[in-house]
C-alpha positions as CSV (number, residue, x, y, z in Angstrom):
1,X,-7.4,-11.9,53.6
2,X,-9.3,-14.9,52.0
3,X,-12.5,-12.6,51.7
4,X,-9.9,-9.7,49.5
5,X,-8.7,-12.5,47.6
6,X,-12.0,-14.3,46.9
7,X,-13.4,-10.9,45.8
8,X,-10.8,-9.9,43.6
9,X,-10.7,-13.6,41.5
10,X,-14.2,-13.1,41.2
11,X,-13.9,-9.2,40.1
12,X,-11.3,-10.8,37.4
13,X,-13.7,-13.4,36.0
14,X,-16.7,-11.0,35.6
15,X,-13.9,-8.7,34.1
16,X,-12.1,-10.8,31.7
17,X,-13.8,-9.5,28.5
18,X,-13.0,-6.3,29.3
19,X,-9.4,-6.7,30.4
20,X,-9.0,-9.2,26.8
21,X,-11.1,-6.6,24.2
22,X,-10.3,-3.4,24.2
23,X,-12.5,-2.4,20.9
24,X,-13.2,1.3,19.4
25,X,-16.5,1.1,18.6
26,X,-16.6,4.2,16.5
27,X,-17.2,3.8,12.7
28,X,-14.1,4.2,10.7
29,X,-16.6,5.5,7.8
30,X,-16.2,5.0,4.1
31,X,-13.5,3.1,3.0
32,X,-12.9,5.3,0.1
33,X,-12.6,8.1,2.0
34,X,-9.2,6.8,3.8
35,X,-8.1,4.4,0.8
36,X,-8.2,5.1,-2.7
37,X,-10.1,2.6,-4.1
38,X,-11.4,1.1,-1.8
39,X,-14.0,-1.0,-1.0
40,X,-16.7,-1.7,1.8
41,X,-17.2,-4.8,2.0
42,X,-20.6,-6.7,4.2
43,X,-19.5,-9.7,5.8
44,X,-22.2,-12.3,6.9
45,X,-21.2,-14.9,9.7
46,X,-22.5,-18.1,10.0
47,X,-24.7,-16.9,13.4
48,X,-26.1,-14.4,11.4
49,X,-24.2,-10.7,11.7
50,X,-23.5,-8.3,9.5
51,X,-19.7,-6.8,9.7
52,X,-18.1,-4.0,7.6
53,X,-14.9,-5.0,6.2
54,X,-12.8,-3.2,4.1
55,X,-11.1,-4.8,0.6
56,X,-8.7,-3.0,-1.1
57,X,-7.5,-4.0,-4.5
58,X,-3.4,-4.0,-5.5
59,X,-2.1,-1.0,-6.9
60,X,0.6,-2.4,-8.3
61,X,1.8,-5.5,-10.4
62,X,-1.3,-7.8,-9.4
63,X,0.3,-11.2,-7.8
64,X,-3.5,-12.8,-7.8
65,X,-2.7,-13.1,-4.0
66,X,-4.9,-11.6,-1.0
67,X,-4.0,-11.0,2.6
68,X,-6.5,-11.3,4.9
69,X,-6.0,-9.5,8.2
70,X,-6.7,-10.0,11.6
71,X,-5.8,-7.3,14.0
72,X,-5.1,-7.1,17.5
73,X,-7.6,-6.8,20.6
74,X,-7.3,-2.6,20.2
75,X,-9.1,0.3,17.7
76,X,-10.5,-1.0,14.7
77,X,-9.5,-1.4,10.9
78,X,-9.0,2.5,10.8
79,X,-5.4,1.8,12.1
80,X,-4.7,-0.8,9.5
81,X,-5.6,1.6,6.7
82,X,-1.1,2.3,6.0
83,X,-0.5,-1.5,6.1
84,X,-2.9,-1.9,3.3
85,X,-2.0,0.5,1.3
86,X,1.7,-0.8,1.7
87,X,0.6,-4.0,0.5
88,X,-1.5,-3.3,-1.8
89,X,1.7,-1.5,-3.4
90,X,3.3,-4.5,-3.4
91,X,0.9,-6.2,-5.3
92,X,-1.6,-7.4,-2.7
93,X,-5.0,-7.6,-2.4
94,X,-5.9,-7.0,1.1
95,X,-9.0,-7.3,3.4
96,X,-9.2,-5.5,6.4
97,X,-11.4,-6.9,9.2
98,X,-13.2,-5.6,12.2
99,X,-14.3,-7.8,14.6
100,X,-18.0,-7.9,16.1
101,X,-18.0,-5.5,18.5
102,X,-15.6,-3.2,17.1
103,X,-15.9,-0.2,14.2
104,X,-19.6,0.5,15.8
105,X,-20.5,-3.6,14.5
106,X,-23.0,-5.3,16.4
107,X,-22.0,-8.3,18.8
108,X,-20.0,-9.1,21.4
109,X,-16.4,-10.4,21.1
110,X,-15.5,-14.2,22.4
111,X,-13.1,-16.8,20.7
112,X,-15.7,-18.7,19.1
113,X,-17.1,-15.3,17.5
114,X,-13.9,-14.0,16.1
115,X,-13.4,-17.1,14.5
116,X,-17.0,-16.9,12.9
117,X,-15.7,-13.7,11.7
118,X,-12.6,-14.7,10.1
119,X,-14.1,-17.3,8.4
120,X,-17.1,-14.6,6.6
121,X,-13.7,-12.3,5.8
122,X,-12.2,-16.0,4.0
123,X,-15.3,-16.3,2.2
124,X,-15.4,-12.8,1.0
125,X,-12.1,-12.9,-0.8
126,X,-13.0,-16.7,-1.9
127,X,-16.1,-14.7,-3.8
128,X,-13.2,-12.3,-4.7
129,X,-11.3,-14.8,-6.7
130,X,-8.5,-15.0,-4.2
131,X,-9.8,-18.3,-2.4
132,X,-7.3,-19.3,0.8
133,X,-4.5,-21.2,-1.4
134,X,-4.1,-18.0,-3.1
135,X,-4.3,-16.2,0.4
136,X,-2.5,-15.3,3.5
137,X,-3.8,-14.9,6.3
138,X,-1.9,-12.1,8.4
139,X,-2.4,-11.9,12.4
140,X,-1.2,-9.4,15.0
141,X,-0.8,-10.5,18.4
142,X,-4.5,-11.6,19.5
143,X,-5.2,-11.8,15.8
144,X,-2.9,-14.1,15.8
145,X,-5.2,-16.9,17.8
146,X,-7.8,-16.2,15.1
147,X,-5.8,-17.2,12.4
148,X,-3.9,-19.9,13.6
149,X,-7.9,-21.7,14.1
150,X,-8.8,-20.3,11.2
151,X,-5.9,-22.1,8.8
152,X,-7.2,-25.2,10.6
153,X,-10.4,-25.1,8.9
154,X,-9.4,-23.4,6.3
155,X,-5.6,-24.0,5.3
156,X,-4.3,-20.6,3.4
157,X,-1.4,-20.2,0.8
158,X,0.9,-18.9,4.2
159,X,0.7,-18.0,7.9
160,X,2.3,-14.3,8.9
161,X,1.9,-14.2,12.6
162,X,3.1,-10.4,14.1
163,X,4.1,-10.7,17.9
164,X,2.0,-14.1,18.7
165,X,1.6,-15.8,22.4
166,X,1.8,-19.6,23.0
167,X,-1.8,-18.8,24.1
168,X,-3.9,-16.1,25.7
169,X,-3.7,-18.2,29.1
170,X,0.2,-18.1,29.2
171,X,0.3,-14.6,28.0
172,X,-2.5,-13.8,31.0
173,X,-0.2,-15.3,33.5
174,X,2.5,-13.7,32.6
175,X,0.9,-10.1,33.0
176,X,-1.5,-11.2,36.4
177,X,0.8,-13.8,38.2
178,X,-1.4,-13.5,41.3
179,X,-4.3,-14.9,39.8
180,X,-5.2,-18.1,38.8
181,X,-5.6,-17.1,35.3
182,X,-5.5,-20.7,33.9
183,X,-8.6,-21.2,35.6
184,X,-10.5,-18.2,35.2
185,X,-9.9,-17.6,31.2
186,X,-12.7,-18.6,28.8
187,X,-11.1,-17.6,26.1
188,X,-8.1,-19.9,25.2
189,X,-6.2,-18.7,22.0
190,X,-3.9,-21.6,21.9
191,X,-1.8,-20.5,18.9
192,X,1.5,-22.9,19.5
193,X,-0.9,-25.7,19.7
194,X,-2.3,-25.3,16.7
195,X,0.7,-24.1,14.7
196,X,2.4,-27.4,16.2
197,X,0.1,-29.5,13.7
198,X,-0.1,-27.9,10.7
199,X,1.6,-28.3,7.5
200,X,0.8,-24.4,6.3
201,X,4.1,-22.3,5.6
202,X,4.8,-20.0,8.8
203,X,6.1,-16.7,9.7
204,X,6.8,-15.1,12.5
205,X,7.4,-11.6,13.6
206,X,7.8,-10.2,17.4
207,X,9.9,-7.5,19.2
208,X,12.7,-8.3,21.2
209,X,11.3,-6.1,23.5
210,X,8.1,-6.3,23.9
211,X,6.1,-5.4,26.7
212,X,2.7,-7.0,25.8
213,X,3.8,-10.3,24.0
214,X,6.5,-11.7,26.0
215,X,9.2,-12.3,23.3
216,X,10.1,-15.7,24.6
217,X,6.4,-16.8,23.7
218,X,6.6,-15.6,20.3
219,X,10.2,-17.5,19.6
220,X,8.3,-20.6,21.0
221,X,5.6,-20.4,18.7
222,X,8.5,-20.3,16.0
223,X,10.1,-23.2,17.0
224,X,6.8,-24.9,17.3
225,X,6.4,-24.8,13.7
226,X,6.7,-27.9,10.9
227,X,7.1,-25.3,8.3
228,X,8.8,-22.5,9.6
229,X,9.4,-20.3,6.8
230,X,11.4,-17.3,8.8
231,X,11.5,-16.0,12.2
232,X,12.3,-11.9,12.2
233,X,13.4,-10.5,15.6
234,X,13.2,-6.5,16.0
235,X,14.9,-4.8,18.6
């Protein structure tokens, strides 16, 4: 019994990546073939990759405002391609981010990496003339652990987090109760904590019934907040 449960704790920590990233690595191709207008767009990280982004520019009214997006652990910025065009209509400039390792990019995903990723997107639209008080920073459920550290180094114009966990430790317990997940996990993603100590305007988004982000995490994260700007619950 001790032998089953020694092998499957150490199955789970040689499997963690796997069970946390889930990327496509397929290109998504030109961005002008799925957008009109727009762009590709190289992003350099500070260890030295090169990611494909894509920017695309408002189509409407121009509010002189970006959003930078920061997906969740699945597909790549392919499936983002309708939420940018939907903001874009509403006035938005929007960059759409892969993370290494995903979209066919070199690299392998971690915490520290996405970060480094997030930050090369931030600098992109800074050289865009939308620098991060001009700029909101949009995360969807693991996305959202990238840009709640990345408005710590970086503090943007707003914080729009879509379905996000006190951390990815307390959303891996939640799924794997028989695991000692707070030991095991490398990768931390403490969103609440930093939320908790920053003065940046905050939304948050989550589902009433969702089965990956366990709505009760989401509402803490919201009441977590110094500058809770709204909290939208969807049934």
């Amino acid at each position: 019994m001790a032998l089953t449960a020694g092998l499957a704790v150490g199955a789970a920590w040689l499997a963690q990546d796997a069970l946390v990233y889930h990327p496509d690595r397929g290109s998504p191709g030109p961005t002008a073939d799925v957008i009109d207008g727009g762009e590709d767009v190289t992003l350099t990280t500070d260890d030295g990759l090169e990611l494909q982004a894509w920017f695309v520019r408002p189509t409407a009214a121009d509010r002189r405002a970006a959003v930078l997006v920061a997906p969740g652990n699945g597909g790549n910025r392919l499936g983002r391609a309708a939420l940018a065009e939907l903001l874009a209509e509403r006035g938005f400039a929007v960059l759409l981010l892969d993370y290494r390792g995903y979209g066919g990019k070199p690299g392998r995903p971690s915490e520290r990496g996405l970060l480094r990723d997030a930050l090369a997107a931030q600098r992109a639209l800074a050289d865009r003339d939308y620098p991060a008080d001009r700029t909101i920073y949009l995360g969807e459920s693991l996305g959202t652990g990238v840009v709640a550290a990345l408005q710590e180094q970086v503090p943007p114009a707003g914080l729009l987090l879509r379905s996000p966990f006190t951390s990815l430790v307390d959303a891996g317990a939640h799924h794997y109760p028989f695991l000692p997940v707070r030991a095991l996990l490398r990768d931390r993603f403490d969103v609440l904590e930093h939320v908790a100590v920053s003065d940046v305007p905050v939304t948050v988004v989550h589902g009433d019934r969702d089965e990956v982000v366990p709505p009760a995490q989401s509402r803490a994260v919201a009441d977590a907040a110094a500058r809770l700007a709204d909290q939208v619950g969807l049934g």
